[in-house]
N, C-alpha and C positions, 0 to 999 in steps of 0.2 A: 504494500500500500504506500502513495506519498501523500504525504500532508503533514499537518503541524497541530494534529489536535482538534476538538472543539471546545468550546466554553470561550474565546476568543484565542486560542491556539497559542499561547504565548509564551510553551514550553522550554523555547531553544534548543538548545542542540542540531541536530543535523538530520534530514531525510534525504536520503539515496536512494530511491527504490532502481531495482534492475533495468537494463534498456531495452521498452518493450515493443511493440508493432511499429511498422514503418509508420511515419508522417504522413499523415492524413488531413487535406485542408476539407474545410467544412463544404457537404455538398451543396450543390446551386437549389433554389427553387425556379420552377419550369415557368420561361413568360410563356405565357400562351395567347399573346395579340402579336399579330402580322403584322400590325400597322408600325412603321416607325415613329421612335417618341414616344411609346406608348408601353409602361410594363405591367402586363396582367397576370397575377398570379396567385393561387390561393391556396390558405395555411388555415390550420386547422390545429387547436390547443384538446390535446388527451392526454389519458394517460398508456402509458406502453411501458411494453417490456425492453430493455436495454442491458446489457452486458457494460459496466462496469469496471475495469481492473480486474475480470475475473468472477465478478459479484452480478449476481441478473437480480436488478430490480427496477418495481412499477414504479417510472417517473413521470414526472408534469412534461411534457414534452409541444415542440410543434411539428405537425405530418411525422409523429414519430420516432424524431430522431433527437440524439443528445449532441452539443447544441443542437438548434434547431437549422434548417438550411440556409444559407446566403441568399441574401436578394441583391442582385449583381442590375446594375442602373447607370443610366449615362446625368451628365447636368445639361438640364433642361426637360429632363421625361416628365411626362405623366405619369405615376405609380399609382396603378390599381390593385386593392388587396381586400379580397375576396375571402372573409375570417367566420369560420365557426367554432364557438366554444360545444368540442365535445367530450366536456369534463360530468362526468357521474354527476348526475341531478342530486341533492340532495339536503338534508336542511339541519345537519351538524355545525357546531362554530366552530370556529379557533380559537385559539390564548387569547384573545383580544373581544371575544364574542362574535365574529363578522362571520354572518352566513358564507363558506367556503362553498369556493368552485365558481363565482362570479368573475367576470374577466373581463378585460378590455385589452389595447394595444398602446402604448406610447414609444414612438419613434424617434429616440434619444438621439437627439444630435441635429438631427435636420430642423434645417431653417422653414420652416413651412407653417401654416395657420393653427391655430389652437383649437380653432374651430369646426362641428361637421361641416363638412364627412373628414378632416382631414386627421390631425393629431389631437380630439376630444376627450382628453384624460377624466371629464366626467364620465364616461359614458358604463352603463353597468348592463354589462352582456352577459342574460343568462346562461346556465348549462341547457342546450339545445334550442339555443336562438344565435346569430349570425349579423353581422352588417358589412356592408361594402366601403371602407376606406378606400378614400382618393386623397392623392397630394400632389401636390403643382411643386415639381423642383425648380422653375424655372427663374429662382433667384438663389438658388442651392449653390455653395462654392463644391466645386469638383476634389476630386483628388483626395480623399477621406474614408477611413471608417468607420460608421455609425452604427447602431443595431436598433431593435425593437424588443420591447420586453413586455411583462404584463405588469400593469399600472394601475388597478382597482383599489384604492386605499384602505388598508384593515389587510387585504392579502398580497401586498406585492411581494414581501417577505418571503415565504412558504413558497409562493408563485415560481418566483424568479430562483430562490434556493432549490427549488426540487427541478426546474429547465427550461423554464418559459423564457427563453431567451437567443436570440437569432442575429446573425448581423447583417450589414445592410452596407453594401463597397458602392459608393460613387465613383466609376472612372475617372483618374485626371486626364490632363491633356497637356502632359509634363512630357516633352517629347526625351532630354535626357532619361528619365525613367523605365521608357518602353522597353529597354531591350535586356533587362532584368529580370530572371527567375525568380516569380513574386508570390505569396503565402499571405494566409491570414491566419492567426493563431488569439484562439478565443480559451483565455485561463479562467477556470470554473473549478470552485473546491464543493465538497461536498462528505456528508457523511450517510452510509446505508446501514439502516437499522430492521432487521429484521423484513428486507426487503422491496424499501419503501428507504426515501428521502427522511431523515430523523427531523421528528415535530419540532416542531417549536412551541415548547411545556414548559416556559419557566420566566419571568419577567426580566433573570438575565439576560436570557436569550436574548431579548430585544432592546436589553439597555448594552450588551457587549457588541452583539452584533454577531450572526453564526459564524464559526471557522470549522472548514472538516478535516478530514482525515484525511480524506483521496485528495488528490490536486491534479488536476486533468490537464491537455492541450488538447483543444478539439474533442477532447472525452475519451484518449487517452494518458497511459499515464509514461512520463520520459521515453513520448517515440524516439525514433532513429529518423533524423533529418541528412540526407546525404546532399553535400555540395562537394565542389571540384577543389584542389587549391590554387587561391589567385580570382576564384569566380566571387563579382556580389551579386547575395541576392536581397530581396528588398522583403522585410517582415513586417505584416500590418499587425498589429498586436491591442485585443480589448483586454481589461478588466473585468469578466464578469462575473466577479464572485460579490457576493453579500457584504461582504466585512472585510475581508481581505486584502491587506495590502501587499503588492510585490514591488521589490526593490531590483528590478533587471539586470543581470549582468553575464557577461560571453566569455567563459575561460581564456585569458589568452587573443583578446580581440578589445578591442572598442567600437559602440555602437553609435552609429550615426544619426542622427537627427534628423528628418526631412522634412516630415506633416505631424500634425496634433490634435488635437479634438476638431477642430474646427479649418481643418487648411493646409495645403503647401509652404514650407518656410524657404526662405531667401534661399539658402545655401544649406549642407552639412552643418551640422552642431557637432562634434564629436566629444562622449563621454564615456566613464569608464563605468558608471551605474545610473541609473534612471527608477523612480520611486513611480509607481501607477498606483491608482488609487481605483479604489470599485466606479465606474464607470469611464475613468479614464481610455484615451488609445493613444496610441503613438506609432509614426512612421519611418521604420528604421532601416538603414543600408548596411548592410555586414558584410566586409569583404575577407573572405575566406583566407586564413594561413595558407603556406605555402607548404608549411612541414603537416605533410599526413597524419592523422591521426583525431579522437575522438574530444571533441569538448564540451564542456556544459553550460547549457543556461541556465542560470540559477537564479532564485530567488536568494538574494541575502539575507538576514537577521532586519529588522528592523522593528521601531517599538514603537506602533501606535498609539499604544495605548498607557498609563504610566511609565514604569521607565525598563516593564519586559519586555526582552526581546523574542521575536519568533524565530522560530526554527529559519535554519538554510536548505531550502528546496531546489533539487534538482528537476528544473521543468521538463528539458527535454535535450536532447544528447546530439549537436551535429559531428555528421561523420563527414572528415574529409578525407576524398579517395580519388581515385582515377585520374587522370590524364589532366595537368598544368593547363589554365588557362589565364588570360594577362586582362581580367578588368578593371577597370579606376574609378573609385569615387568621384561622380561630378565636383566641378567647384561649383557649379550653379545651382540650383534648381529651379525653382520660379523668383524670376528679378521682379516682379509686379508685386512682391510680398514686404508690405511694411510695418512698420510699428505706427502707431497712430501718434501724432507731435501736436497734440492739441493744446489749449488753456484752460484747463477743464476748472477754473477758479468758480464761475459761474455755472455751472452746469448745476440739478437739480444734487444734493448730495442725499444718501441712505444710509443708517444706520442699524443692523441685520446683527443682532445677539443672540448666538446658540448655547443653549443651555438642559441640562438634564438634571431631574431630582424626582423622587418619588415614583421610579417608573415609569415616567414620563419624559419626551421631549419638548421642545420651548424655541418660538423665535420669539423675540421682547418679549417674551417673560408668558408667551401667548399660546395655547394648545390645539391644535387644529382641529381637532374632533369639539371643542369647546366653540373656540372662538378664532378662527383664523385670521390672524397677520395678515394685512391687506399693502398691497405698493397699487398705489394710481399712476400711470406713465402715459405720456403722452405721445405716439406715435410719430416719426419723424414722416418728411417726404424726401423724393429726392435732392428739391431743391433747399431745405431747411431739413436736415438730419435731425438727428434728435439723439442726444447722448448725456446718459446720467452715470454717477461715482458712488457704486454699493463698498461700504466696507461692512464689513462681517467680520464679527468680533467671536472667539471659540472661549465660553470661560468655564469651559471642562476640562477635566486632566487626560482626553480623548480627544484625538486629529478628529476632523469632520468633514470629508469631501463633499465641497458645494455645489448646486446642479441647478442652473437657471434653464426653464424652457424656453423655445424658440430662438433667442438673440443668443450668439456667442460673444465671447470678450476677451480683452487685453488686461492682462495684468501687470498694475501701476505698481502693487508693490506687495510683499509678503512680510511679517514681522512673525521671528522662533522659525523652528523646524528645519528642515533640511537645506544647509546654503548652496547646495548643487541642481538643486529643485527650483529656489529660489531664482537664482542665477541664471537661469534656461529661460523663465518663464516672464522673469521681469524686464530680459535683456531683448529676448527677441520678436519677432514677427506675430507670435504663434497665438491663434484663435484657441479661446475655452469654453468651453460648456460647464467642467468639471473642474477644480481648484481646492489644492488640500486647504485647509484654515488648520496652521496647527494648533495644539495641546497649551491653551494661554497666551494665543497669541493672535494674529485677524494677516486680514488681506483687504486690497484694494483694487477695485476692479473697476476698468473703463467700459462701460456697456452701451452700445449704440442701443434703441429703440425702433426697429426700421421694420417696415415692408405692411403687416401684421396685426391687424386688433384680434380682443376675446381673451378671453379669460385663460394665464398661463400661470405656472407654477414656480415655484421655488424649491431649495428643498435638501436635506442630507441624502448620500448618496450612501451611505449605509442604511440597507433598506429596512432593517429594524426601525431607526431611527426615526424615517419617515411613516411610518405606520403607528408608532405610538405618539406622533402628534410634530414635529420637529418638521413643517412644513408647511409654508404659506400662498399665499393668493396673489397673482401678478396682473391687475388689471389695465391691459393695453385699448388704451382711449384712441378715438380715429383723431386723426387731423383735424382741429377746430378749422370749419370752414373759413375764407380769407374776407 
């Protein structure tokens, strides 16, 4: 087995588990429209039987599979998604009391309406009822990616911990990038109890956040990734585990920098480790040793949470073999990628305090299931933008990955936590959705308001977190007429 535990996994020491099945990227889902521009396709939330690391158990799955399949899209498509919840009818609760098995879809990351039919994070899809999402990419930045997970509040937790989770590659049109052997690599931890995905029974559970045992790539556990030496290839890489943080890093290599939640960056970033946070991604170029032989990615030790550390995980094992070949890291990647050089002295400012007590979670001090935290924003236009300054302040002795819908952002500044994380995020280019806040300490974030009205969210990205109240309300007001 690899992983680090559950109860928040924060054992230390080391998991090595054996090197198991070849590398496996996650399969496609079938468009089924001829028309160009147009992706039609449909998924389907049950439960199924899956193998495991060895272990065959009934999980939450989409069309069956663990993850769930890619939806692979160009910028500027039309994406149609054709969803039925075919989860056991039934009228059991969970820890929390929320009638279980109710579903919806939230498409983390794209820039697209909050609204139906498109990304309606209200919406409560029963077990053996269906609706037809539609979304307009065509103000979608390319080159990214995103996934879709289930968003019912009371069950995303459980949802998304037992598999409801799928990614979702925008094409770039990054012509250096094209000619790279490229992967997407979806890390999901999990624990099997007796069969079945282990509940969630206990108020830690949702104030720690789950950590399992297993630690998967694609829903294996340390495949064998074979490259050439000398060859790069290009790794898209989610977060999507519940609670989980992984600290990235390449035996023997340094990993490159390209895209991030939200985008393309200027040039390479090269670094020696790289922190993801649960719904984080990252766009990374690896160019392979020259001297043959087996190396690993691991996750390193790192302490989320007070000051333990977790185990070091071996994700997954590239082997380098065969026949030398001579590729190079661009110096370029997209020259169109900037950091934003605004005045932002006048801009609307936000004041965003995460806080937990009593089994519960809090923005100002506010419970979601109570009384949800409300931001009013004003919708920019092309020709008067519209951008406001959230800082978000964490006064737990727990990191808390931040997660705005719709608009992505530039990060102004970070205070505590990791100065390499820092340093990446404060320095360059790169679009967020997701941004640790660490362990007593905030962040500062430049956030356009563009494209977009309806009702969007806020929210920790630990999805305990969100379900016991630690999420609030983003109302995007239209354009005051002129």
């Amino acid at each position: 087995m690899g992983g680090g535990g559950g109860g928040g996994g924060m054992g230390g020491g080391t998991i090595d588990p054996p090197i198991g099945a070849a590398f496996k990227d996650p399969a496609l889902l079938a468009n089924t429209s001829t028309t160009p521009g147009i992706f039609e396709g449909y998924l389907g939330a049950g439960m199924a039987s899956v193998n495991v690391n060895g272990t065959t158990a009934n999980l939450y799955t989409y069309n069956g599979l663990y993850p769930g399949p890619m939806i692979k899209v160009n910028h500027g498509d039309r994406m149609k998604i054709h969803f039925t919840n075919s989860l056991p009818k039934t009228t059991a609760t969970n820890y929390l009391g929320f009638e279980k098995n109710h579903t919806n879809i939230h498409t983390h990351g794209l820039h697209v309406s909050p609204k139906e039919p498109a990304d309606a994070a209200h919406l409560d899809i029963l077990p053996g009822n269906g609706y037809d999402y539609e979304y307009d990419l065509g103000l979608q930045p390319g080159g990214s990616l995103y996934f879709l997970h289930a968003h019912k509040h009371g069950l995303v937790a459980e949802q998304h911990w037992g598999g409801l989770v799928s990614p979702i590659l925008v094409n770039d049109e990054i012509p250096v990038l094209q000619g790279f052997e490229s992967h997407v690599m979806i890390l999901k931890d999990i624990n099997i109890v007796n069969g079945a995905p282990e509940a969630h029974s206990s108020s830690m559970d949702y104030m720690h956040g789950k950590e399992g045992n297993t630690v998967t790539v694609n829903g294996l556990v340390n495949p064998l990734l074979a490259t050439k030496p000398g060859q790069v290839q290009r790794w898209r890489v989610l977060n999507a585990s519940n609670a989980r943080f992984y600290k990235l890093s390449l035996q023997g290599h340094q990993l490159n920098v390209v895209g991030t939640d939200g985008g393309m960056l200027d040039k390479p970033y090269a670094v020696s480790s790289l922190i993801l946070s649960p719904g984080e991604r990252v766009d990374l170029l690896v160019k392979a040793s020259t001297t043959k032989g087996n190396y690993k990615f691991l996750s390193l030790p790192y302490s989320r949470m007070g000051m333990m550390q977790s185990a070091q995980i071996t994700m997954l094992t590239m082997a380098v073999q065969g026949s030398k070949v001579n590729q190079s890291i661009p110096a370029v990647v997209d020259p169109s990628a900037k950091r934003l050089n605004l005045n932002v002295a006048n801009f609307p400012k936000r004041t965003i305090v995460l806080s937990m007590s009593m089994s519960r979670g809090y923005i100002n001090g506010m419970d979601f299931d109570v009384a949800p935290y409300t931001i009013m924003s004003q919708v920019g236009t092309m020709d008067m933008p519209s951008y406001e300054v959230w800082e978000v302040v964490n006064n737990s002795n727990m990191d808390h990955p931040f997660h705005q819908h719709v608009n992505a952002a530039q990060v102004l500044s970070i205070t505590g936590g990791d100065s390499a994380y820092t340093n990446l995020y404060t320095t360059t280019p790169a679009w967020k959705d997701v941004v640790i806040v660490p362990k007593g300490g905030s962040i500062r974030l430049l956030i356009p308001v563009l494209d977009y009205d309806g009702m969007a969210m806020f929210h920790c990205h630990i999805l305990e977190h969100e379900d016991i109240g630690m999420m609030g309300m983003w109302h995007l007001m239209s354009p005051m007429p002129m």
